[in-house]
N, C-alpha and C positions, 0 to 999 in steps of 0.2 A: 485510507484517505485517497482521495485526487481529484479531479479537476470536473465541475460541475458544469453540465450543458448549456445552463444559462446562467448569466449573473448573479451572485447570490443578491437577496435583500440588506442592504447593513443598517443595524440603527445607531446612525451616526452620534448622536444624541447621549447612547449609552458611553460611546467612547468617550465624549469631550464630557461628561458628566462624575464618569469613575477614572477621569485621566488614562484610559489604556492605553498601550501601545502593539501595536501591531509590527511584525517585520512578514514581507513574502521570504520563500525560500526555497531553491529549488533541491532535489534529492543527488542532485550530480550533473556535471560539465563534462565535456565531451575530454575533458585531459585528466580526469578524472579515471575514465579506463583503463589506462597501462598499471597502474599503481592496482586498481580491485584486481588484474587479472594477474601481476604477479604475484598478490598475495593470496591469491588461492591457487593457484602454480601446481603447491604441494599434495593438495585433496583430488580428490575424482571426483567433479561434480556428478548428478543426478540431472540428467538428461530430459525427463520427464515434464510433458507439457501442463500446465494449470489444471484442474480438475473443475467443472463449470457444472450446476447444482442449481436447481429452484430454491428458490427462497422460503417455499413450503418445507426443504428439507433443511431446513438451517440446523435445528437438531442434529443430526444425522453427520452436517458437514462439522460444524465445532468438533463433534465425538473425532471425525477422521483426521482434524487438527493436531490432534493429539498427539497421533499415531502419525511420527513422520516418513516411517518407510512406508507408507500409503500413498498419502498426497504434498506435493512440494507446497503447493500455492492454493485455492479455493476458493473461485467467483462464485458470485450466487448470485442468478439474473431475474428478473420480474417472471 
């Protein structure tokens, strides 16, 4: 997921009709950091920056998904 260049569409209609609810949310607050970094304190992270992939090789990237000593993360750009 994340954050879309422009405004999504919403059909409003759909929500007040099947009564949805929605909440926003974000992934973390900035005091939220001391708490993730000392809980991984213990581990040696991986270093290693994203791996960035066409989108023709989507195949290719899921298969190296797999395989976590390969790649951490895995964008796939137009």
């Amino acid at each position: 997921m994340g954050f879309p260049k422009t405004p999504p569409e919403v059909d409003i209609l759909r929500f007040v009709f099947k009564e949805i609810k929605t909440t926003g949310a974000r992934v973390y607050r900035p005091v939220d950091y001391p708490v993730a970094i000392a809980l991984l304190a213990p581990w040696t992270l991986c270093h290693s920056s994203p791996t960035t992939m066409a989108v023709r090789d989507v195949a290719l990237g899921l298969e190296r998904m797999h395989d976590a000593g390969r790649s951490l993360k895995i964008l796939f750009a137009p």
